[in-house]
C-alpha positions as a printed NumPy array, in Angstrom:
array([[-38.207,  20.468,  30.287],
       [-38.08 ,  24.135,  32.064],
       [-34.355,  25.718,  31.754],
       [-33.596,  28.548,  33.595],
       [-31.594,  31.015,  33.113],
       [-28.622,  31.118,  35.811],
       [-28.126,  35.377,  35.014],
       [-32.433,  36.438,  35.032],
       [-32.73 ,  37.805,  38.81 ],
       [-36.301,  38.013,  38.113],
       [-36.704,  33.944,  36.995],
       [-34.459,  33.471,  40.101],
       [-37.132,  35.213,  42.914],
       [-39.856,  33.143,  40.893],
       [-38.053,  29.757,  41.359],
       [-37.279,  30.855,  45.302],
       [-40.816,  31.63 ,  45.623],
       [-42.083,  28.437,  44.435],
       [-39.71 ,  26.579,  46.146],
       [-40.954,  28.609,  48.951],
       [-44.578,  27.41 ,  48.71 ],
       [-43.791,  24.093,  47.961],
       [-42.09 ,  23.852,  51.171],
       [-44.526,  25.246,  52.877],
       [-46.849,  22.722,  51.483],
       [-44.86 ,  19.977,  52.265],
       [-44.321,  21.198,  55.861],
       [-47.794,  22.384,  56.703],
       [-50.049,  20.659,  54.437],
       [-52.619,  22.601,  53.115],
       [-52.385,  25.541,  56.148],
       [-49.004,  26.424,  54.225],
       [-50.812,  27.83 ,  51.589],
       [-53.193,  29.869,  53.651],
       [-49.876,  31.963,  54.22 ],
       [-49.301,  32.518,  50.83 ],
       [-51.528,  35.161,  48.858],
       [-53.704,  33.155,  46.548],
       [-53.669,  35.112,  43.103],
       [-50.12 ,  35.75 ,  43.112],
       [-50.33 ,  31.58 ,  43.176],
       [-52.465,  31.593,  40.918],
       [-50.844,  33.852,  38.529],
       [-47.479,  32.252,  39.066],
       [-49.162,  29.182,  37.935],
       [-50.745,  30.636,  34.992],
       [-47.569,  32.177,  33.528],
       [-45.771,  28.449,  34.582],
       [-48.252,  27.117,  32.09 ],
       [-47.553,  29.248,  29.328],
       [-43.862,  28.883,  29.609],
       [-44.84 ,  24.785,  29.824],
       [-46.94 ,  25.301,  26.757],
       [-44.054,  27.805,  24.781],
       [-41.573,  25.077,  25.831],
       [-43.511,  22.578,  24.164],
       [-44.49 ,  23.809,  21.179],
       [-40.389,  24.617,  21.018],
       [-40.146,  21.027,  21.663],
       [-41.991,  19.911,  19.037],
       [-40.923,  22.277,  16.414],
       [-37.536,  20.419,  17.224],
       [-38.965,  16.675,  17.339],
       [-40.456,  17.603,  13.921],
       [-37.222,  18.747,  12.67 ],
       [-35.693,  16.101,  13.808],
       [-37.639,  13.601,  11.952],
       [-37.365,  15.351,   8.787],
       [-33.413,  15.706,   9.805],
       [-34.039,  11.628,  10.084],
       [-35.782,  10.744,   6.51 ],
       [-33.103,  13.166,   4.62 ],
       [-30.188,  11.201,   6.326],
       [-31.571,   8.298,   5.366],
       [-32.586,   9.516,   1.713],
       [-28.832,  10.48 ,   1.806],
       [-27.461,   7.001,   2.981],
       [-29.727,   4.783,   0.104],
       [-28.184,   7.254,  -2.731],
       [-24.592,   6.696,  -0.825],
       [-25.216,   3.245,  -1.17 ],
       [-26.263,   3.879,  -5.028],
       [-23.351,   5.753,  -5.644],
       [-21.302,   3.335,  -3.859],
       [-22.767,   0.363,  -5.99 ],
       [-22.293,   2.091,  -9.189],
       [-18.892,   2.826,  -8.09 ],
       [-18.143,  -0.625,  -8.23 ],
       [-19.684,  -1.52 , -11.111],
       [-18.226,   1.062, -13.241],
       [-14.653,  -0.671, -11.275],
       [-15.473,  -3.881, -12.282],
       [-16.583,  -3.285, -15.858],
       [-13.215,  -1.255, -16.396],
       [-10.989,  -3.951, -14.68 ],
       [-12.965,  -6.252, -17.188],
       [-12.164,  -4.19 , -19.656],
       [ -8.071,  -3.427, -19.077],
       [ -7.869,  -7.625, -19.094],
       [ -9.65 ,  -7.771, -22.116],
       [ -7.266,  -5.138, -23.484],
       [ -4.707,  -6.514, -21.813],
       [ -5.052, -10.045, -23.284],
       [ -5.276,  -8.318, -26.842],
       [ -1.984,  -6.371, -26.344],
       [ -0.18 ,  -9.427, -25.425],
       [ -1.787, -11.439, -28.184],
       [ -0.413,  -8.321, -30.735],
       [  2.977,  -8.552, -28.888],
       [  3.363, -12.187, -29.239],
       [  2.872, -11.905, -33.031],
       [  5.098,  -8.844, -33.513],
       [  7.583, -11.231, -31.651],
       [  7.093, -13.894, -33.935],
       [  7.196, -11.576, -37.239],
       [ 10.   ,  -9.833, -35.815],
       [ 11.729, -12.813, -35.735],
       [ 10.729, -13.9  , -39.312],
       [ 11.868, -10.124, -40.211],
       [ 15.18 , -10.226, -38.476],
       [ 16.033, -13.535, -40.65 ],
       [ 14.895, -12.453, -43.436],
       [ 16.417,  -9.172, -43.143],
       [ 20.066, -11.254, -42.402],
       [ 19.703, -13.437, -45.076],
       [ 19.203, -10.273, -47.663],
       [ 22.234,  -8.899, -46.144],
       [ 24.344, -12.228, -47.221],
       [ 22.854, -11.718, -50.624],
       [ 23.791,  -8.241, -50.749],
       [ 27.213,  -8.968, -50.469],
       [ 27.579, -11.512, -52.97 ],
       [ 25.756,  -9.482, -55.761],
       [ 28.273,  -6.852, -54.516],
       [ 31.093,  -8.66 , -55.256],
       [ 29.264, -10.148, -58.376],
       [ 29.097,  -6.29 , -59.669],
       [ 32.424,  -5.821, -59.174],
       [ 33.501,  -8.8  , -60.643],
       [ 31.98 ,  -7.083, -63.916],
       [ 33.118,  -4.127, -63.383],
       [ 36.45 ,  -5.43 , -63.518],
       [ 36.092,  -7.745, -66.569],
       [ 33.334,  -5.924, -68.309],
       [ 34.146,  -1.581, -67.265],
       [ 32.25 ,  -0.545, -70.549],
       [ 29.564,  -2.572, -70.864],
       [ 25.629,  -2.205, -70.876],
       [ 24.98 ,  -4.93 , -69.214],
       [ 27.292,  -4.208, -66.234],
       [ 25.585,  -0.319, -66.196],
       [ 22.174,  -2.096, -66.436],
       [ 23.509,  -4.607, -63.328],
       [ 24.942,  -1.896, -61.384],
       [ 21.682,   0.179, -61.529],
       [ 19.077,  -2.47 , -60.724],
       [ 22.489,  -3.481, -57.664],
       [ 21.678,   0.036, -56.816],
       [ 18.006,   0.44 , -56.761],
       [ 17.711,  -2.645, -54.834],
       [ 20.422,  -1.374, -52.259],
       [ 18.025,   1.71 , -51.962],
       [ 15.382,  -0.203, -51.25 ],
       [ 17.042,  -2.379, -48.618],
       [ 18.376,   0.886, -46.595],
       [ 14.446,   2.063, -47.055],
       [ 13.698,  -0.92 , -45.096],
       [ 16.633,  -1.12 , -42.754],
       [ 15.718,   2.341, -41.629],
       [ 11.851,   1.636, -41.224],
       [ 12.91 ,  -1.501, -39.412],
       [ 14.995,   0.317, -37.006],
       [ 12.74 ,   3.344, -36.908],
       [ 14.682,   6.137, -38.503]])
């Protein structure tokens, strides 16, 4: 397709002239052209066919692009689609993954629930037992002050009251 340009004076006499000869043409048949100087048709007509041929070489140069535009677009949309499908693989293998992990957390939860329990009962009953032997110790410290047993009592009282504050403080996380 021929574009001219609306600001070239000089395409602008060519295109009058033409449009002169081609109404002459139409008007007068073939006795229009007698009229009209013959080379300067001719020449017209040879530079209208370079400009045709310039124009379509441009044309092609920009089909060809545009096919080449075309198969890289479309190389781009099937590795999109890739991407996009490994995407949601990589999605669905981690989802699989957090209920897997998810399962196994509540699984460890529900057993530290029921040893927690276990611990808390035993850790109550110790404490009733603590205060009897405590009252036991003092019951020979009162009625036995010099002894070796009580000292021996009242040490192995102690080292086990050590070890129960060891655990009370592990079990509450100090």
């Amino acid at each position: 397709m021929r574009t001219i340009d609306r600001f070239n004076v000089n395409n602008i006499k060519r295109v009058e002239r033409n449009a002169k000869i081609i109404y002459q043409f139409a008007k007068y048949g073939s006795k229009g052209l007698s009229k009209v100087n013959p080379t300067l048709v001719f020449i017209d007509a040879v530079v209208s066919l370079g400009e045709l041929y310039v124009s379509y070489s441009k044309y092609r140069q920009v089909q060809e692009q545009n096919k080449q535009l075309e198969i890289e677009i479309e190389t781009l949309s099937h590795q999109l689609n890739n991407l996009k499908k490994e995407l949601d693989l990589k999605e669905n293998k981690l989802k699989e993954e957090m209920s897997k992990k998810s399962d196994i957390i509540e699984q460890y939860l529900k057993n530290n629930r029921a040893t927690n329990a276990t611990l808390r009962k035993a850790y109550n009953s110790s404490k009733k037992y603590f205060f009897k032997m405590k009252k036991e110790v003092e019951k020979y410290r009162n009625e036995y002050p010099f002894s070796e047993e009580t000292k021996k009592i009242e040490e192995l009282y102690y080292e086990t009251l050590t070890a129960y504050t060891e655990t009370t403080l592990t079990y509450i996380g100090g």
